[in-house]
ChimeraX commands (.cxc) that place a marker at each C-alpha (Angstrom):
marker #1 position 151.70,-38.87,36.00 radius 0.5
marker #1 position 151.22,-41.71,33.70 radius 0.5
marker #1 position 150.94,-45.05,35.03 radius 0.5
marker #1 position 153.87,-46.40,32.17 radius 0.5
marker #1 position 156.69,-45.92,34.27 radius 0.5
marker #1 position 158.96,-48.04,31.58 radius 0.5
marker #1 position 161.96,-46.14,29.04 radius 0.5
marker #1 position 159.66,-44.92,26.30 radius 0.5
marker #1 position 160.34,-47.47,23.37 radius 0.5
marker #1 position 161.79,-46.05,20.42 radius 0.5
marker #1 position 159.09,-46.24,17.60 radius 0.5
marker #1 position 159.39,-46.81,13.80 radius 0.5
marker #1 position 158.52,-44.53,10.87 radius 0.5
marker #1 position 155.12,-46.34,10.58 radius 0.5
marker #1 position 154.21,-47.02,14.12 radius 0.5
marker #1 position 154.76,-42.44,14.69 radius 0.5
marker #1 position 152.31,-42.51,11.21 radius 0.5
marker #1 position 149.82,-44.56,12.74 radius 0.5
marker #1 position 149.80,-42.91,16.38 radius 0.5
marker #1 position 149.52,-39.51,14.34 radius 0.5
marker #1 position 146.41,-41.05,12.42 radius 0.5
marker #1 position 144.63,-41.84,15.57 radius 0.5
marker #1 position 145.40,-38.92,16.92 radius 0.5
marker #1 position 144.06,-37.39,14.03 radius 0.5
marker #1 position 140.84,-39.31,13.84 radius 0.5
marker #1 position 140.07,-39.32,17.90 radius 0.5
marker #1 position 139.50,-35.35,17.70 radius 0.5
marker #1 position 137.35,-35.94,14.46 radius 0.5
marker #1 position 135.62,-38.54,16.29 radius 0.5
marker #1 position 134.95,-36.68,19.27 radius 0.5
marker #1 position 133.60,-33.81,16.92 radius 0.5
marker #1 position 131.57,-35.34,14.66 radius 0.5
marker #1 position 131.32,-39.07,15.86 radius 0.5
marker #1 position 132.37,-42.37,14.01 radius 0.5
marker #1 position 128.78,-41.59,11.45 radius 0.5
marker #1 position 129.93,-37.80,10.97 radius 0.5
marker #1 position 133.18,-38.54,10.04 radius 0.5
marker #1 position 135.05,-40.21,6.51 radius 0.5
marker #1 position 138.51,-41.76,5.93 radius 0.5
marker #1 position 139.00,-39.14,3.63 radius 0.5
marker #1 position 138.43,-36.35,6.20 radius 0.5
marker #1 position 141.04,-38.47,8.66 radius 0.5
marker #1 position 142.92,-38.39,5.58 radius 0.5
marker #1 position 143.28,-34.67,4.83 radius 0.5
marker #1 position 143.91,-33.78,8.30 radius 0.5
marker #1 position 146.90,-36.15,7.90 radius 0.5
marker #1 position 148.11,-34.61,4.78 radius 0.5
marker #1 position 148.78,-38.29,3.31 radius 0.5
marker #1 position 146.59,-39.97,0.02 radius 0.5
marker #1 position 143.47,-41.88,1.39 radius 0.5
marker #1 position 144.58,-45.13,0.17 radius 0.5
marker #1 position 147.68,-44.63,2.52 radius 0.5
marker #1 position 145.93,-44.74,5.29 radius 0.5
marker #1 position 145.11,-48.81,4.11 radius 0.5
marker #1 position 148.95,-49.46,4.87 radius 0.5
marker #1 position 147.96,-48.75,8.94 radius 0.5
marker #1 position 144.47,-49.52,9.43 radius 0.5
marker #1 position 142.01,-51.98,7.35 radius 0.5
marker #1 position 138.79,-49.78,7.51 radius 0.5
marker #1 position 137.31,-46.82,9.44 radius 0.5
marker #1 position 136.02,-49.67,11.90 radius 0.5
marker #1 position 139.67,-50.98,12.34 radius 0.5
marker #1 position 141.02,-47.41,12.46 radius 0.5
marker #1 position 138.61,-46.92,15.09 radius 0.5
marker #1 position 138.56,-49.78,17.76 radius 0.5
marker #1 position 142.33,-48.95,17.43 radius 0.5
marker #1 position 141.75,-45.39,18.94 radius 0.5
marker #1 position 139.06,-47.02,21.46 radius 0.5
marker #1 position 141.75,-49.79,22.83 radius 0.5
marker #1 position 144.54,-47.25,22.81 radius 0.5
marker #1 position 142.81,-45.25,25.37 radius 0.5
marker #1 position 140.75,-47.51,27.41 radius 0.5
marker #1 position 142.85,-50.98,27.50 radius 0.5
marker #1 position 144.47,-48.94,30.39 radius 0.5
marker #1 position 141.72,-48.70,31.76 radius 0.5
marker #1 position 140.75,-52.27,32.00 radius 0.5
marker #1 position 144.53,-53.34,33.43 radius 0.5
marker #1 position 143.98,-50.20,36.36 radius 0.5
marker #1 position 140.85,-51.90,36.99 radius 0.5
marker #1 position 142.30,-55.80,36.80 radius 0.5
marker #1 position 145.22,-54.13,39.18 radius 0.5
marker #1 position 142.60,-52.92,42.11 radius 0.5
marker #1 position 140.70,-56.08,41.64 radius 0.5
marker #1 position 143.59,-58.19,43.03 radius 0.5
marker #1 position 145.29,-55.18,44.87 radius 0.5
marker #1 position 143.19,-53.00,46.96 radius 0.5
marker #1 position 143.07,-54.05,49.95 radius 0.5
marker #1 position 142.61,-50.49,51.97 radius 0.5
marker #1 position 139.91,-47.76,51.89 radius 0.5
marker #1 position 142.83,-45.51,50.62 radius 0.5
marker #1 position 144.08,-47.57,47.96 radius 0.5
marker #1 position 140.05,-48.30,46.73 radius 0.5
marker #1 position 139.50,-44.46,46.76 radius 0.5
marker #1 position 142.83,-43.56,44.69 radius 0.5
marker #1 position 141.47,-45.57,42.16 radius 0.5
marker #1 position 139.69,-42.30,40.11 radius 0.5
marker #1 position 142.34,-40.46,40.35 radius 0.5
marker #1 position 144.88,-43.43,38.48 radius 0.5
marker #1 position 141.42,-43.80,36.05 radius 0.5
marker #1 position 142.05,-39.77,35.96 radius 0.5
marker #1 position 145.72,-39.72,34.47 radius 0.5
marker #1 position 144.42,-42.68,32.23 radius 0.5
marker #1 position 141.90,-40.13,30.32 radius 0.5
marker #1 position 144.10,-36.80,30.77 radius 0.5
marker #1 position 146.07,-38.90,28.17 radius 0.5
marker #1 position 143.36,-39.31,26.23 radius 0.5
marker #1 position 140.44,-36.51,27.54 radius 0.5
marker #1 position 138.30,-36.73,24.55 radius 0.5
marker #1 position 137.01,-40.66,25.41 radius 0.5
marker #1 position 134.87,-38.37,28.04 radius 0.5
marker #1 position 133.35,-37.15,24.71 radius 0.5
marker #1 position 132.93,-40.51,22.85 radius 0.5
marker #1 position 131.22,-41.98,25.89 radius 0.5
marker #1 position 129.19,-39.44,26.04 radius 0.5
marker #1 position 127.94,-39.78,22.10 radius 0.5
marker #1 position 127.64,-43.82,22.85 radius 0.5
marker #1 position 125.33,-42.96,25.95 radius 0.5
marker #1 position 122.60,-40.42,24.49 radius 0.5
marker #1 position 123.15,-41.53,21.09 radius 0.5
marker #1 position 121.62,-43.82,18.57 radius 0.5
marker #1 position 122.56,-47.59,19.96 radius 0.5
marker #1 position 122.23,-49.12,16.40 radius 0.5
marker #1 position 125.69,-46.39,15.26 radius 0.5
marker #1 position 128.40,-48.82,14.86 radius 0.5
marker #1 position 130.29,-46.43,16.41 radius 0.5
marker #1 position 128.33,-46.08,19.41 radius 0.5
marker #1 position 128.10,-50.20,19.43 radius 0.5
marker #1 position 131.73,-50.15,19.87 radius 0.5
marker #1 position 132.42,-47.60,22.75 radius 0.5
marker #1 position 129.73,-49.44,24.32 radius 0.5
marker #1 position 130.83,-52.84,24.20 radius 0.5
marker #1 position 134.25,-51.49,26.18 radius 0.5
marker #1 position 131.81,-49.43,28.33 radius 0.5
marker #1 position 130.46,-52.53,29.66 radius 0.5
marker #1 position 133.35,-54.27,30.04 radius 0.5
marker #1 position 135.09,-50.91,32.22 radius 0.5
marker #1 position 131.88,-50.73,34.02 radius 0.5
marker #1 position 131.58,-54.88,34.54 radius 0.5
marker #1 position 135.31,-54.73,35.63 radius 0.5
marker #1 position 134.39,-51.69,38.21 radius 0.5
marker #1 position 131.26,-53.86,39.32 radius 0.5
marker #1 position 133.37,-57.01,40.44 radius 0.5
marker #1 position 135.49,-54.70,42.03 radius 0.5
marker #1 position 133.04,-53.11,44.30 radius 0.5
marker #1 position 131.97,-56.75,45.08 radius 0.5
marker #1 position 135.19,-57.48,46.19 radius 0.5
marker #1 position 136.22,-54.41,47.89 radius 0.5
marker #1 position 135.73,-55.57,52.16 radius 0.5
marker #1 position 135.45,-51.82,52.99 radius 0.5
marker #1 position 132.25,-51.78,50.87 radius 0.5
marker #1 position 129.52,-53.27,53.43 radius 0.5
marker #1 position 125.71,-52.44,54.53 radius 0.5
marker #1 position 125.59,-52.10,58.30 radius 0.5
marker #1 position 122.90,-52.41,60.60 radius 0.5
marker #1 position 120.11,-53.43,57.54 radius 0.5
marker #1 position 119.72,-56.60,55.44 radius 0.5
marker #1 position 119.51,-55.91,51.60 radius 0.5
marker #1 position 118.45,-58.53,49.22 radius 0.5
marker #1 position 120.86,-58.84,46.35 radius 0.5
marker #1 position 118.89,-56.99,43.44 radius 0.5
marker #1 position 119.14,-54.45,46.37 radius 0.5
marker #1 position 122.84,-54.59,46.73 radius 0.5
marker #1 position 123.59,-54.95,43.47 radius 0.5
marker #1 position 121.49,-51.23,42.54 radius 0.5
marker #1 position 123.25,-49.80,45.43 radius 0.5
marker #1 position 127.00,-50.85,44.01 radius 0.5
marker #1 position 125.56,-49.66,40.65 radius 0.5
marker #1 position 124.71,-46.46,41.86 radius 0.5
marker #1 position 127.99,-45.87,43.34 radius 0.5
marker #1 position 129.89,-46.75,40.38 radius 0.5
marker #1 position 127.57,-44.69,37.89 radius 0.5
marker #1 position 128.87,-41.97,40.75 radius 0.5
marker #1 position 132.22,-42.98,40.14 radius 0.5
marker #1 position 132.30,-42.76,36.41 radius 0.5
marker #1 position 130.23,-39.18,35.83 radius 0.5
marker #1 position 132.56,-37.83,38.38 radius 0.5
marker #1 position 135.56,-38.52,36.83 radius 0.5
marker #1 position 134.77,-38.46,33.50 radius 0.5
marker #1 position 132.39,-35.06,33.67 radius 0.5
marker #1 position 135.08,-33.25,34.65 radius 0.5
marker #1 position 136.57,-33.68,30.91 radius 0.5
marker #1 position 133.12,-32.66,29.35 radius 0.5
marker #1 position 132.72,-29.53,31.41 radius 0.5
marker #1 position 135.88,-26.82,29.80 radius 0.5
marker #1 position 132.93,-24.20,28.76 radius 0.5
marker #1 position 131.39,-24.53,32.11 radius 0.5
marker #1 position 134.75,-23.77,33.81 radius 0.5
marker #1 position 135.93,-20.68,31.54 radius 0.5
marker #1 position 132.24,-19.24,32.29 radius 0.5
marker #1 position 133.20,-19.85,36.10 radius 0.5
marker #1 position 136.86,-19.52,36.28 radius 0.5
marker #1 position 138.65,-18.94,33.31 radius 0.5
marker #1 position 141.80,-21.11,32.69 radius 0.5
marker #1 position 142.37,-24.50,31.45 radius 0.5
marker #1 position 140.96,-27.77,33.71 radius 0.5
marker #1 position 144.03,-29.79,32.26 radius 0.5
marker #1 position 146.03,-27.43,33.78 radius 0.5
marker #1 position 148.40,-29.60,36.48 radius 0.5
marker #1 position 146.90,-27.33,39.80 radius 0.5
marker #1 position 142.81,-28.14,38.58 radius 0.5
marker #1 position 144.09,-32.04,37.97 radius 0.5
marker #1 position 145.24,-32.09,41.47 radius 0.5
marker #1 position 141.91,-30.17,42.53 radius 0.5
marker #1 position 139.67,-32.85,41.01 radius 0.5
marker #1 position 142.30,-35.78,41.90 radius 0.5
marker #1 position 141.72,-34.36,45.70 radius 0.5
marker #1 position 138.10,-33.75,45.17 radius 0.5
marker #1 position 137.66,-37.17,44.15 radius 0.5
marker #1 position 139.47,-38.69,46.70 radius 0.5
marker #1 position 137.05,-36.87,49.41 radius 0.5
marker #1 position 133.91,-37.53,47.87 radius 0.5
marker #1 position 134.74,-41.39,46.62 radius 0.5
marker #1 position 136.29,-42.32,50.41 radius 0.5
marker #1 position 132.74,-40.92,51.58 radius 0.5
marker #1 position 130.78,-42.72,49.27 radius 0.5
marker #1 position 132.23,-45.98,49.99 radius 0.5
marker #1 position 132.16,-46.08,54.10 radius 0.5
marker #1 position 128.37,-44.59,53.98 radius 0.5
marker link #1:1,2 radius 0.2
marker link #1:2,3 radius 0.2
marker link #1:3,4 radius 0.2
marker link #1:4,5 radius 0.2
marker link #1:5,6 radius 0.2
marker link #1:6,7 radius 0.2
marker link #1:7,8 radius 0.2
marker link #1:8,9 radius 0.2
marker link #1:9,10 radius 0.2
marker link #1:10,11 radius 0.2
marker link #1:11,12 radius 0.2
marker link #1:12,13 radius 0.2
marker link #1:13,14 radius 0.2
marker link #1:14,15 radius 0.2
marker link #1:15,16 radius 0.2
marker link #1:16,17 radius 0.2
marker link #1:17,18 radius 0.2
marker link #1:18,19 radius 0.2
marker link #1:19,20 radius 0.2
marker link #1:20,21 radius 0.2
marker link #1:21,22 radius 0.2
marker link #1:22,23 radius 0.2
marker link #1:23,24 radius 0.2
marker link #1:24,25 radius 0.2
marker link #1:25,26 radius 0.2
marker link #1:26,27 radius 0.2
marker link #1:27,28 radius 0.2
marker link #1:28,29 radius 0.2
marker link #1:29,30 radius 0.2
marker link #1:30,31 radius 0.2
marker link #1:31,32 radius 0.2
marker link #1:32,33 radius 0.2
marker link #1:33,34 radius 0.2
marker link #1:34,35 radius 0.2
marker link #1:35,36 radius 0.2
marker link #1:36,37 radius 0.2
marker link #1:37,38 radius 0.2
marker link #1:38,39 radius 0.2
marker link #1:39,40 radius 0.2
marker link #1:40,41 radius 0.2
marker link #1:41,42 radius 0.2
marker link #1:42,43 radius 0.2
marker link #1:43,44 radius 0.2
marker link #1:44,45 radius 0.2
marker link #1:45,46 radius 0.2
marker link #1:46,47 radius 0.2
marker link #1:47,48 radius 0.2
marker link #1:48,49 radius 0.2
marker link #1:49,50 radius 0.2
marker link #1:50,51 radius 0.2
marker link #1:51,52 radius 0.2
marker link #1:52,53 radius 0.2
marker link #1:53,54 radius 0.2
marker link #1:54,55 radius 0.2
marker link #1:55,56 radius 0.2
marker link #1:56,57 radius 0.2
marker link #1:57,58 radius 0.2
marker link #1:58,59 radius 0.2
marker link #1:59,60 radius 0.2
marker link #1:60,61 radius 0.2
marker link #1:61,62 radius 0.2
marker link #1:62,63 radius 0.2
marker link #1:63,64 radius 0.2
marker link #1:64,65 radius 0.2
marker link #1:65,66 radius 0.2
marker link #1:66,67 radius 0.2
marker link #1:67,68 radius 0.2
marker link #1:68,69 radius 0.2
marker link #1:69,70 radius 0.2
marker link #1:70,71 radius 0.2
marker link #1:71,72 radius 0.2
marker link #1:72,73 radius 0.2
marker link #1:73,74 radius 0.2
marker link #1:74,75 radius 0.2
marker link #1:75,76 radius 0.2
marker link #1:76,77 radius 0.2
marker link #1:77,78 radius 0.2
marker link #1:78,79 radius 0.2
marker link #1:79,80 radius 0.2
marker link #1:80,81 radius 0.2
marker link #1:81,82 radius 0.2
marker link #1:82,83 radius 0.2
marker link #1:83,84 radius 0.2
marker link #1:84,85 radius 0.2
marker link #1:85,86 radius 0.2
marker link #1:86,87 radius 0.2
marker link #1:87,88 radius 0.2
marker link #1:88,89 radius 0.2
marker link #1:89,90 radius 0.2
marker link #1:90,91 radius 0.2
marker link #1:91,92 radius 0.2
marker link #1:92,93 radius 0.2
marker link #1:93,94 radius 0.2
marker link #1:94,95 radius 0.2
marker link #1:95,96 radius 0.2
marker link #1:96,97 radius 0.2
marker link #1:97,98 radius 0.2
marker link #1:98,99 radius 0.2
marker link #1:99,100 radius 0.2
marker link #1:100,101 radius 0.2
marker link #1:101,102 radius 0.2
marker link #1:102,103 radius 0.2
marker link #1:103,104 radius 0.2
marker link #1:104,105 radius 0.2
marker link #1:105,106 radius 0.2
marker link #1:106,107 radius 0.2
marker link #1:107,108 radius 0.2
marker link #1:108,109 radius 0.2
marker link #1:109,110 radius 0.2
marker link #1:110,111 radius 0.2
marker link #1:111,112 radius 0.2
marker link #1:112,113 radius 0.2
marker link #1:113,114 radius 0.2
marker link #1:114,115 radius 0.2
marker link #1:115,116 radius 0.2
marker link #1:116,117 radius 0.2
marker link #1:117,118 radius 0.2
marker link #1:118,119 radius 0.2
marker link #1:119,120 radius 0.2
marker link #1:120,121 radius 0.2
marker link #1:121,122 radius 0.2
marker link #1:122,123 radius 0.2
marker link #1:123,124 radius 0.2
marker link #1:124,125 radius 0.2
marker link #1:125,126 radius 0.2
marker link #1:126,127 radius 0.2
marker link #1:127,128 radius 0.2
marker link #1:128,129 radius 0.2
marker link #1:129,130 radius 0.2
marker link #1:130,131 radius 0.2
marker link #1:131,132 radius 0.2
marker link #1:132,133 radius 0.2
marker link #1:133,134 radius 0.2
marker link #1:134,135 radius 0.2
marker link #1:135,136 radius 0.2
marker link #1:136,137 radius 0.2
marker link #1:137,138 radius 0.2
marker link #1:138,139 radius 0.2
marker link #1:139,140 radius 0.2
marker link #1:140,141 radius 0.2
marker link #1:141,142 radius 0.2
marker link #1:142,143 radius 0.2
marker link #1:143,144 radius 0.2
marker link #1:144,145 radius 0.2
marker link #1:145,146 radius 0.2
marker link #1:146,147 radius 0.2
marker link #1:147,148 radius 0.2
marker link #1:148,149 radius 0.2
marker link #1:149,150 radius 0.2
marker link #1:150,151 radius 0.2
marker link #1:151,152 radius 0.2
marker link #1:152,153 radius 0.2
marker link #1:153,154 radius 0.2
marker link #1:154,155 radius 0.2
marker link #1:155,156 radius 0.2
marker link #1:156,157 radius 0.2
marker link #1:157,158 radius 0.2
marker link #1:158,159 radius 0.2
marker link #1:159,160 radius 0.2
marker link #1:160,161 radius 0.2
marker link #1:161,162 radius 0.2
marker link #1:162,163 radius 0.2
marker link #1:163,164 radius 0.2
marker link #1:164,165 radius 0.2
marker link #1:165,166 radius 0.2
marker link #1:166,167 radius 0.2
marker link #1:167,168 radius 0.2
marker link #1:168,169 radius 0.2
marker link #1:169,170 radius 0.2
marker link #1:170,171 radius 0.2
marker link #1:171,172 radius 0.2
marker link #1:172,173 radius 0.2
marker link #1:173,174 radius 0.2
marker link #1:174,175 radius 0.2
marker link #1:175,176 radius 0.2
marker link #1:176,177 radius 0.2
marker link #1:177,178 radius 0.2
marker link #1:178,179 radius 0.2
marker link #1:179,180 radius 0.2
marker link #1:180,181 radius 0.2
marker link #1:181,182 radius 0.2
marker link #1:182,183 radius 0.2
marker link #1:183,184 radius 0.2
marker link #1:184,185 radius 0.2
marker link #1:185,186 radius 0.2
marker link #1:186,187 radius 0.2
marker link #1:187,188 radius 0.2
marker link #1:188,189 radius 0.2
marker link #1:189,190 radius 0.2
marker link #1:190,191 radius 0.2
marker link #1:191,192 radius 0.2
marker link #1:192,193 radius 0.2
marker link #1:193,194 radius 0.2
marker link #1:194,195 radius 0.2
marker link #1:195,196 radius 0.2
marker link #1:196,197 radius 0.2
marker link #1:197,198 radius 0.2
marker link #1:198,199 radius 0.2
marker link #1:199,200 radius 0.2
marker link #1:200,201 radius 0.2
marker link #1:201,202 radius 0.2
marker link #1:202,203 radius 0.2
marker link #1:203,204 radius 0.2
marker link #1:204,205 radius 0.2
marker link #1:205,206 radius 0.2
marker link #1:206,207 radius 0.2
marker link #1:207,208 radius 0.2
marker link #1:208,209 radius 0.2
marker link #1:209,210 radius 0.2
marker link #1:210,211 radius 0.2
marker link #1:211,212 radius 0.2
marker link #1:212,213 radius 0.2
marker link #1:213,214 radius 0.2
marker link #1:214,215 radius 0.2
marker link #1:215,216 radius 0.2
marker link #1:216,217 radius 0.2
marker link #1:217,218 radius 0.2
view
C-alpha cells in the first residue's frame, strides 16, 4: 500500500511525458547505469526527437537526479516521520516494511544502489546515488540514536563502539530490505513465481518485521 493516501492529482500533458521519460530512463539506468546509457537511447525508447526531451529535463544529469528524488525523497520523509514518531518497538520495527512499499514503487533503486556501491566512485552517476545514500543512511543513523528501545545492557561501550554497533544494524537493515529486490533469479531458481507478487511482499514485510524486532532488543 503506498504511503500517499491523498486523491491522485490530475496531471498535465507534460507532467504524464515527463513521468513516462523517467520511467523510461530508470530501467535504462538500472541496465546499463548513468555511463552506459545516452539521451538518445532514453530518447528512442520514448519514441519522441532527442531535442524534445530538453522541453522536460536540462541534461542527462537533470533527467537523472529527477528519477533519484522521485524514488527516494520518500524515503527521506518515512525516515523524518519515525524520527519524531516512533516511540514503540513495534512502530521502530514496521519501519522496513513502510521503506518496503517505498521501493516496490520504484524496485529498480535496489539496482542503482547497488551500481553506486561496487562501482567506480568517480561515475557521476554513482556520485549522485551516493550522495542520497548518505543522507537515507545518516537519516536511519539519527534514528537509531534516538530510538529508547535501542540500548546496551549489562556492558559499557565507548561511543566509536556504539556508534559501529548502530552501523551494523542499519547496514542489516538496508541489505535486508533492499536485497530482496536484487534477488528475482535467485527466487525463480528456488521457487518460481514473481517476489512482487502481493503474498511474497507480505512474506518479506513479515520476515522483516521478525528479524528487525530481534535485532533491535538484542
Amino acid at each position: 500500500m503506498s504511503l500517499n493516501t491523498a486523491e491522485p492529482v490530475a496531471r498535465t500533458k507534460g507532467e504524464r511525458t515527463a513521468n513516462r521519460i523517467m520511467d523510461i530512463a530508470e530501467n535504462l539506468f538500472a541496465a546499463h547505469g548513468y555511463d552506459g546509457t545516452s539521451l538518445r537511447q532514453i530518447a528512442e525508447r520514448a519514441d519522441i526527437a532527442q531535442p524534445g526531451l530538453y522541453n522536460h529535463f536540462a541534461s542527462k544529469e537533470a533527467l537523472y537526479k529527477a528519477v533519484l528524488f522521485r524514488a527516494l525523497n520518500p524515503m527521506t520523509l518515512a525516515l523524518s516521520n519515525h524520527i519524531n514518531n516512533a516511540a514503540t518497538l513495534r512502530e521502530y520495527a514496521d519501519l522496513p516494511a513502510t521503506i518496503t512499499d517505498i521501493l516496490l514503487e520504484h524496485p529498480l533503486m535496489a539496482v542503482l544502489f547497488q551500481r553506486a556501491m561496487q562501482g567506480d566512485s568517480a561515475s557521476a552517476g554513482n556520485q549522485l546515488v551516493n550522495a542520497w545514500l548518505e543522507k537515507l543512511l545518516n537519516q536511519g543513523m539519527i534514528s537509531l540514536q534516538s530510538f529508547d528501545g535501542i540500548t546496551t545492557t549489562g556492558t559499557e561501550k565507548t561511543d566509536s563502539q556504539s556508534r559501529a554497533a548502530l552501523a551494523i544494524n542499519l547496514i542489516a537493515m538496508f541489505n535486508l530490505t533492499t536485497g530482496y529486490f536484487l534477488s528475482q533469479r535467485v527466487f525463480t531458481s528456488l521457487a518460481q513465481g514473481d517476489l512482487l507478487d502481493a503474498d511474497n511482499i507480505a512474506r518479506q514485510k513479515r520476515l522483516l518485521h521478525k528479524v528487525i524486532r530481534a535485532m533491535l532488543i538484542s
